[in-house]
NUTORZA-645587 format. One record per residue: residue number from 1; residue in one letter; chain; x negated, y negated, z negated of N, C-alpha, C in turn. Coordinates in steps of 0.2 Angstrom, whole numbers, plus 5000, padded with zeros to 4 digits. Layout:
BEGIN
<atom pos="NUM" code="A" unit="A" n_x="X" n_y="Y" n_z="Z" ca_x="X" ca_y="Y" ca_z="Z" c_x="X" c_y="Y" c_z="Z"/>
...
end
This chain:
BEGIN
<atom pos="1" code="X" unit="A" n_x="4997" n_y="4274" n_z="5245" ca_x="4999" ca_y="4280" ca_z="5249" c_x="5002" c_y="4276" c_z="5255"/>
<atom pos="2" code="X" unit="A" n_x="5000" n_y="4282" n_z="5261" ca_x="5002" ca_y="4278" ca_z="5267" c_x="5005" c_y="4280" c_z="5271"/>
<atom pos="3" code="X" unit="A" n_x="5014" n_y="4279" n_z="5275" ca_x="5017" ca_y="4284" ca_z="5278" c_x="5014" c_y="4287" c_z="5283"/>
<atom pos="4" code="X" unit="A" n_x="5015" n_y="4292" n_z="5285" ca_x="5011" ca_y="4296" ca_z="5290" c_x="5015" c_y="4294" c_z="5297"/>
<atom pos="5" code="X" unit="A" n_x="5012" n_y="4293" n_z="5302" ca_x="5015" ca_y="4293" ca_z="5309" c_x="5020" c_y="4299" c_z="5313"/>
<atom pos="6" code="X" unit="A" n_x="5021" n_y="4298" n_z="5315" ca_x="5025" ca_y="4301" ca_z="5320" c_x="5020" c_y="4305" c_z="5323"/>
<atom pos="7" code="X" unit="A" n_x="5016" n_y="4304" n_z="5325" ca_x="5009" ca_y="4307" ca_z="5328" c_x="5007" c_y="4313" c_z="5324"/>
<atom pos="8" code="X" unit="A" n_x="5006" n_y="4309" n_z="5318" ca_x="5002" ca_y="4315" ca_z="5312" c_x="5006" c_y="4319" c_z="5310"/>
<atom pos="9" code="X" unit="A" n_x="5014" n_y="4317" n_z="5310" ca_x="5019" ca_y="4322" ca_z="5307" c_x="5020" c_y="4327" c_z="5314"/>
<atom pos="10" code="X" unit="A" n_x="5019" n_y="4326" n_z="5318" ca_x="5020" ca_y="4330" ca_z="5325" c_x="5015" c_y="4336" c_z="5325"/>
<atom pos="11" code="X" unit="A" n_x="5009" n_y="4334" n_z="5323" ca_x="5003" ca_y="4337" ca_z="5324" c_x="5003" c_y="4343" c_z="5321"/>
<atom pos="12" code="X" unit="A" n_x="5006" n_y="4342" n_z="5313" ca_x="5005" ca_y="4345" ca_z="5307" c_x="5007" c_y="4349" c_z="5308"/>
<atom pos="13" code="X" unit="A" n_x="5016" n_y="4349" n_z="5311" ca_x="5019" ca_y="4354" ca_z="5314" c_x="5019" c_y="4357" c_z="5318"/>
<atom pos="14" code="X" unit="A" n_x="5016" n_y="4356" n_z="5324" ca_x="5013" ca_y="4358" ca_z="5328" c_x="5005" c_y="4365" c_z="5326"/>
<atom pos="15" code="X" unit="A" n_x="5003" n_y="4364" n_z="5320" ca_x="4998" ca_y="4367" ca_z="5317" c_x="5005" c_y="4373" c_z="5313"/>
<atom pos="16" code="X" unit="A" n_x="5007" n_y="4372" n_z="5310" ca_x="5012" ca_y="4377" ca_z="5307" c_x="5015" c_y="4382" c_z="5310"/>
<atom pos="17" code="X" unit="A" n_x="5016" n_y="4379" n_z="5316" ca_x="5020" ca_y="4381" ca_z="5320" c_x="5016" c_y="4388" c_z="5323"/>
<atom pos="18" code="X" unit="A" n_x="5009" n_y="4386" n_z="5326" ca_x="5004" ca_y="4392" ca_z="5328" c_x="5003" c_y="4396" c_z="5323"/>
<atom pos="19" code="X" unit="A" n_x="5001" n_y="4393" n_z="5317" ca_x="4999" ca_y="4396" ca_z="5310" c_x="5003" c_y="4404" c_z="5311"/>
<atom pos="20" code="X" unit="A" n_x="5010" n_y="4400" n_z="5309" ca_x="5014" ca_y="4405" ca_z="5308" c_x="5015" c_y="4412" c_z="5313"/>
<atom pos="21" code="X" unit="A" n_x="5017" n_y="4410" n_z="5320" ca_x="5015" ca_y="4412" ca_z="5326" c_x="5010" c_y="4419" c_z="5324"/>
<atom pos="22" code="X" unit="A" n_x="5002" n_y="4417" n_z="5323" ca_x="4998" ca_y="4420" ca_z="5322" c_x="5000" c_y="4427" c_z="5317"/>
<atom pos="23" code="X" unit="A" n_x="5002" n_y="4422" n_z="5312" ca_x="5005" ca_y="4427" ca_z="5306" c_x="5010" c_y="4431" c_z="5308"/>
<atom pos="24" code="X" unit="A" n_x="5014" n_y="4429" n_z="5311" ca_x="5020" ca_y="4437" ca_z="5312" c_x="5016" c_y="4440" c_z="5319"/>
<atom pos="25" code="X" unit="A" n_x="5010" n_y="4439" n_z="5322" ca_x="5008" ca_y="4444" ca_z="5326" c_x="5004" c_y="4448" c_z="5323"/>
<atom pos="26" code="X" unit="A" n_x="4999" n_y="4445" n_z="5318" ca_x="4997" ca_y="4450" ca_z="5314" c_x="5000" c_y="4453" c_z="5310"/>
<atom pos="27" code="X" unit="A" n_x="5003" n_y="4453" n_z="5305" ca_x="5007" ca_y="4457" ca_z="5303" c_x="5011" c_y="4461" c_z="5307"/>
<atom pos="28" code="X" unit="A" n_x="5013" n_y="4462" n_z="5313" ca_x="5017" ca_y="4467" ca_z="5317" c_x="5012" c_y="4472" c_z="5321"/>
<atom pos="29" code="X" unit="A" n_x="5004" n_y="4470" n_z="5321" ca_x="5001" ca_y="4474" ca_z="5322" c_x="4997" c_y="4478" c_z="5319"/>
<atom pos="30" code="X" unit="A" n_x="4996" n_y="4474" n_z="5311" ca_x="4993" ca_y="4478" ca_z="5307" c_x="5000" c_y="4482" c_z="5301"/>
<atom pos="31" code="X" unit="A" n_x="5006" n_y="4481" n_z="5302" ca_x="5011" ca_y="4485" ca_z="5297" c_x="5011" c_y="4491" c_z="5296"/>
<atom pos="32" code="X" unit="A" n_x="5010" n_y="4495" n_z="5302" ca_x="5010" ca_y="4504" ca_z="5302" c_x="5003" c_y="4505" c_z="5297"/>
<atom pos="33" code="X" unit="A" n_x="4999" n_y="4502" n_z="5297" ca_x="4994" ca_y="4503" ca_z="5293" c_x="4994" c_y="4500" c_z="5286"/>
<atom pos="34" code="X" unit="A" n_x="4996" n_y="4493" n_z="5284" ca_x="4996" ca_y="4489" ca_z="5278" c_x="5003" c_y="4489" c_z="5275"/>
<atom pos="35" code="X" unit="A" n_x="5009" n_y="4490" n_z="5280" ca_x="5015" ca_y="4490" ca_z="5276" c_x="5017" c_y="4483" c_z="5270"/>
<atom pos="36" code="X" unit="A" n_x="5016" n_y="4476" n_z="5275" ca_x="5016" ca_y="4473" ca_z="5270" c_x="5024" c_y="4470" c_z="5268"/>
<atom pos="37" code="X" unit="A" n_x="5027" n_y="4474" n_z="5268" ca_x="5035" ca_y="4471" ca_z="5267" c_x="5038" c_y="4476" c_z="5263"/>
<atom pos="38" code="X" unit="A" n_x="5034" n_y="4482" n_z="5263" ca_x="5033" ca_y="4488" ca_z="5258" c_x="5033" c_y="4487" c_z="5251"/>
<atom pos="39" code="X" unit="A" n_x="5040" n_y="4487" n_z="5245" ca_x="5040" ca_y="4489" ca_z="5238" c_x="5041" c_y="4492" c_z="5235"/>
<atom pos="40" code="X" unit="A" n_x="5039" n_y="4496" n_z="5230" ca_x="5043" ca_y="4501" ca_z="5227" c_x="5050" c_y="4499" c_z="5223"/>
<atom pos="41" code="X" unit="A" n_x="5050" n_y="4492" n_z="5224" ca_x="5054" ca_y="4489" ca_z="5219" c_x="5061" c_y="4488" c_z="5220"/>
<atom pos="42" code="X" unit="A" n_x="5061" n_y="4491" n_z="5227" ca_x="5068" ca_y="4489" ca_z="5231" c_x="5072" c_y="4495" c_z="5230"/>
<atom pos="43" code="X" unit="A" n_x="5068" n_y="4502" n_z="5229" ca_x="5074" ca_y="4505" ca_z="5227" c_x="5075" c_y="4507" c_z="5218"/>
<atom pos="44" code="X" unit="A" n_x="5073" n_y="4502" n_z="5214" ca_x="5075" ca_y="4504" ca_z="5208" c_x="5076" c_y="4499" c_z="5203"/>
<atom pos="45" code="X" unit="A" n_x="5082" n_y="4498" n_z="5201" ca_x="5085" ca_y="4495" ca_z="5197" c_x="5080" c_y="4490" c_z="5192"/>
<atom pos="46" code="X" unit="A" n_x="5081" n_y="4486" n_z="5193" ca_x="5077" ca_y="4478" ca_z="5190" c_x="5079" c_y="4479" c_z="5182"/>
<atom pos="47" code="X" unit="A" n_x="5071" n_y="4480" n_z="5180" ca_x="5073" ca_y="4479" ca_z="5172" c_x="5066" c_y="4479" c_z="5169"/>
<atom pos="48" code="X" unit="A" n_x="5063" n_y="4474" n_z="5164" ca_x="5059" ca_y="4475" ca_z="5164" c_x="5053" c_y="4479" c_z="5160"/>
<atom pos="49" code="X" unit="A" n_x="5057" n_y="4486" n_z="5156" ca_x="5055" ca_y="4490" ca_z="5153" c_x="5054" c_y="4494" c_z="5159"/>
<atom pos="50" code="X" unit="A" n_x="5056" n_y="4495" n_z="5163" ca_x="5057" ca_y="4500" ca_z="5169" c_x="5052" c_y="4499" c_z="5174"/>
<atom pos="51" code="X" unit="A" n_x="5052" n_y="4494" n_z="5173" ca_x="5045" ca_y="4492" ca_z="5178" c_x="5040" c_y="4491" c_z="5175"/>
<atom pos="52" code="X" unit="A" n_x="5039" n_y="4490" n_z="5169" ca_x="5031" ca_y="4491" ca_z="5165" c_x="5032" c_y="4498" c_z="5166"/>
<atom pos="53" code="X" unit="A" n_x="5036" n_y="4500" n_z="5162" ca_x="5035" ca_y="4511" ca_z="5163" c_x="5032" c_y="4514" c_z="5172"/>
<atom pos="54" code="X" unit="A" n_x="5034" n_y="4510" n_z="5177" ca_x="5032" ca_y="4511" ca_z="5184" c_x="5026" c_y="4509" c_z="5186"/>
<atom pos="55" code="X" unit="A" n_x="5024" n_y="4502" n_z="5182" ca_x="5018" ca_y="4503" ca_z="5182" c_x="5013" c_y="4505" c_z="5182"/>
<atom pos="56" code="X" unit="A" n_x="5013" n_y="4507" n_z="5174" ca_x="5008" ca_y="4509" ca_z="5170" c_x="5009" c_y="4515" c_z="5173"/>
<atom pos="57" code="X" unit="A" n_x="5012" n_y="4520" n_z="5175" ca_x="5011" ca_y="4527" ca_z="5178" c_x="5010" c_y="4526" c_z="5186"/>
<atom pos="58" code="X" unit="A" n_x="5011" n_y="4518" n_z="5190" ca_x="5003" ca_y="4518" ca_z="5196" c_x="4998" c_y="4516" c_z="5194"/>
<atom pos="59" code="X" unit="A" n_x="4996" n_y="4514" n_z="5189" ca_x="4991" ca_y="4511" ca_z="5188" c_x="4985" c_y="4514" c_z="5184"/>
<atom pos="60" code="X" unit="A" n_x="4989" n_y="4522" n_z="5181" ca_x="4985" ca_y="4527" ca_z="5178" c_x="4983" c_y="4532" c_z="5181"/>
<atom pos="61" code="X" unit="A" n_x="4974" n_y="4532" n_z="5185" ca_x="4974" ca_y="4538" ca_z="5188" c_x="4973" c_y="4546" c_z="5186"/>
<atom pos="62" code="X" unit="A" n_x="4975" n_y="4544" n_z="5178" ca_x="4977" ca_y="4553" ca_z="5176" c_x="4987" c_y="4555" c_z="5178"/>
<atom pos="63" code="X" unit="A" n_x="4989" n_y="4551" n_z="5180" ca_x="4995" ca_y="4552" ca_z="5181" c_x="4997" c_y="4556" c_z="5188"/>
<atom pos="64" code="X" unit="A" n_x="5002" n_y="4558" n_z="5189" ca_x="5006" ca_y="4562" ca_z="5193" c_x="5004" c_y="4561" c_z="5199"/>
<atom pos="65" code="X" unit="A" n_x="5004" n_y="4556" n_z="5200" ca_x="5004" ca_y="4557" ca_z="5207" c_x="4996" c_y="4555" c_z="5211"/>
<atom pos="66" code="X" unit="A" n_x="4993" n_y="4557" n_z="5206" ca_x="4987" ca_y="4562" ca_z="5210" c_x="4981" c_y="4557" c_z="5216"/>
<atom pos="67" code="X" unit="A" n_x="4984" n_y="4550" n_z="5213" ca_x="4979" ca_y="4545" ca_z="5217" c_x="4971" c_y="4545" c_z="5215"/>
<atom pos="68" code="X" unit="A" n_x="4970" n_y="4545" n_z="5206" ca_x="4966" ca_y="4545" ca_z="5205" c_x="4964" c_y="4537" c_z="5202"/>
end
C-alpha cells in the first residue's frame, strides 16, 4: 500500500466537497415533496415493542389509517 499525495488527498476532497454540495441542494428542493428528515419516531418514546406495534399497523393496509 502506497501513501496518497497531497494531490490525491486534495482532490478527493475536493470531490466530497461538490458531492455533498449537490446533496443539501437537492434535498432542499425536493423536501416539501419527499420529506427526507421526516420520522414518525421522534415523536414516540423508543421501545421496541412500541415500534414493532407501529409498524406493523403502517405496514398493514387493512389498518386505520386508510393507505391501503
Amino acid at each position: 500500500m502506497t501513501d496518497a499525495s497531497v494531490a490525491e488527498v486534495s482532490g478527493l476532497l475536493s470531490q466530497v466537497t461538490h458531492s455533498l454540495g449537490a446533496l443539501r441542494r437537492a434535498r432542499k428542493l425536493f423536501e416539501d415533496r419527499l420529506a427526507p428528515e421526516f420520522s414518525p419516531f421522534q415523536f414516540i418514546k423508543i421501545s421496541e415493542m412500541g415500534d414493532s406495534r407501529l409498524l406493523k399497523w403502517m405496514l398493514d393496509p387493512k389498518e386505520s389509517h386508510g393507505q391501503g
